[in-house]
C-alpha positions in Angstrom: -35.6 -106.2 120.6 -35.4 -108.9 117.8 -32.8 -110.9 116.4 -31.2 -110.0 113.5 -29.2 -111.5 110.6 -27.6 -111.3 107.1 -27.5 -114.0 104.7 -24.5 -113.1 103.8 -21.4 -110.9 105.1 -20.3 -107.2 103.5 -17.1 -109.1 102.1 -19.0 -112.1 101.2 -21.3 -109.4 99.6 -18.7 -107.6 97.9 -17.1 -110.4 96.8 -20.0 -111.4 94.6 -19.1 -108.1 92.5 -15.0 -108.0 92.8 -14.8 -112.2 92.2 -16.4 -111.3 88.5 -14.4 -111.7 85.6 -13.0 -108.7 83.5 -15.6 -109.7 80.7 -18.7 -110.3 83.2 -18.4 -106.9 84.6 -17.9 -105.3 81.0 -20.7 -106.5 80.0 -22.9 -105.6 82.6 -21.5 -101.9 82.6 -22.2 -102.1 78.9 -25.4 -103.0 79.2 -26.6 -100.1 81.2 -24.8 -97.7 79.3 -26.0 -98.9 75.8 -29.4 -99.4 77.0 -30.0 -96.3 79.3 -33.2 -95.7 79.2 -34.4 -99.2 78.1 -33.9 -100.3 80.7 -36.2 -98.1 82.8 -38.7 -99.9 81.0 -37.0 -103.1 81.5 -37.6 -102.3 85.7 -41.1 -101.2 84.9 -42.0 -104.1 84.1 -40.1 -106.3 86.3 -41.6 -104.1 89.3 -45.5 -104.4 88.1 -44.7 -108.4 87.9 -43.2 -108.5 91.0 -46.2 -106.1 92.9 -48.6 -108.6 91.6 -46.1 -111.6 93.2 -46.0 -113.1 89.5 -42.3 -115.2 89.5 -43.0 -116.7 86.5 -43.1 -113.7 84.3 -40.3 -111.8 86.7 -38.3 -114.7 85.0 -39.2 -114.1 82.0 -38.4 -110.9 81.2 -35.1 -111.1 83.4 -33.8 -113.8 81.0 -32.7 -111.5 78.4 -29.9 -110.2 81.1 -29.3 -113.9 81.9 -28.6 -115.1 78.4 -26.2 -111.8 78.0 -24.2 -112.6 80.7 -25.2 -115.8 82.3 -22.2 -116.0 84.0 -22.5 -112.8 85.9 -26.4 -113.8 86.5 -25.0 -117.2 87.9 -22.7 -115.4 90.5 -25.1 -112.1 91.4 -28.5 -114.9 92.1 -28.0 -118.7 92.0 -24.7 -118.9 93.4 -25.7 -116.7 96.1 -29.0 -118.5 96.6 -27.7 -122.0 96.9 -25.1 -120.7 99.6 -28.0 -119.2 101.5 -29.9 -122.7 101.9 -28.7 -124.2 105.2 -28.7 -121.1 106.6 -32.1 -120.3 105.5 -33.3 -123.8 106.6 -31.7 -123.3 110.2 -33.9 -121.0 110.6 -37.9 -122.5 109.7 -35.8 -124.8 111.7 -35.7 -122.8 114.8 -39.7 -122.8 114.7 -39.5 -119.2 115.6 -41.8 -116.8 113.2 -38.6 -115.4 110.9 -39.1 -113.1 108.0 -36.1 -113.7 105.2 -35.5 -110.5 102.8 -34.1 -110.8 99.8 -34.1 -109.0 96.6 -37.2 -110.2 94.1 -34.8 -111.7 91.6 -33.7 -114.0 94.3 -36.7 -116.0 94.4 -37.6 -116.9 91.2 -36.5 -119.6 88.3 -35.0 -122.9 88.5 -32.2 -121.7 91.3 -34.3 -119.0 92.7 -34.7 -119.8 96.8 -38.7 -120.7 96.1 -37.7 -123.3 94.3 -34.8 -124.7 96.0 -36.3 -124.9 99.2 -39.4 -126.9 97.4 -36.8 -129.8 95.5 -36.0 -130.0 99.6 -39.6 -130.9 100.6 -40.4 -127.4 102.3 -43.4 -126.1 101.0 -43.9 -122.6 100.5 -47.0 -120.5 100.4 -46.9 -116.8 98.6 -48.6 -114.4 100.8 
């Protein structure tokens, strides 16, 4: 019986992945099949920073994929993040309890939502 909502559409959502360019695209298809198994390692990682709530190193290791294709990154997270914003703010707005899900990647770094909520003067707590 609760309210639901996306921060984004399905064709917002797919637009994310069809709006890339040819080489942005390549490159991330490249990546995965050059790297295979790599980067199950890679996620290994990623997960047992992001079980322990640690951001900072989550951004770390992801920035070998940023500097690869940073313009890819840019459109997949901090494009995406500083779209979601106002609606994000509407609701703490609201003053109802709201729970926002998003993938992990999506709150960390210097566009990651953490962060651009905080340059807004909202502070946030990690649970």
């Amino acid at each position: 019986g609760k309210e639901l909502a996306g921060l984004e559409t399905t064709e917002e959502h797919i637009q994310v992945l069809s709006g890339m360019s040819d080489i942005e695209s390549e490159l991330i298809l490249l990546d995965a099949l050059v790297r295979g198994d790599k980067r199950r390692d890679d996620f290994n990682q990623l997960r047992a920073a992001w079980k322990k709530g640690d951001t900072a190193t989550m951004w770390q290791l992801h920035q070998r994929e940023r500097k690869l294709n940073p313009g890819g990154d840019a459109r997949l997270l901090d494009m995406r993040n500083v779209k979601w914003i106002p609606k994000i703010k509407a609701e703490i707005n609201t003053g109802k309890p709201t729970a926002i899900v998003a993938g992990a990647g999506h709150f960390m770094g210097y566009n990651g939502v953490i962060t651009l909520l905080e340059h807004q003067g909202y502070k946030i707590e990690q649970l």
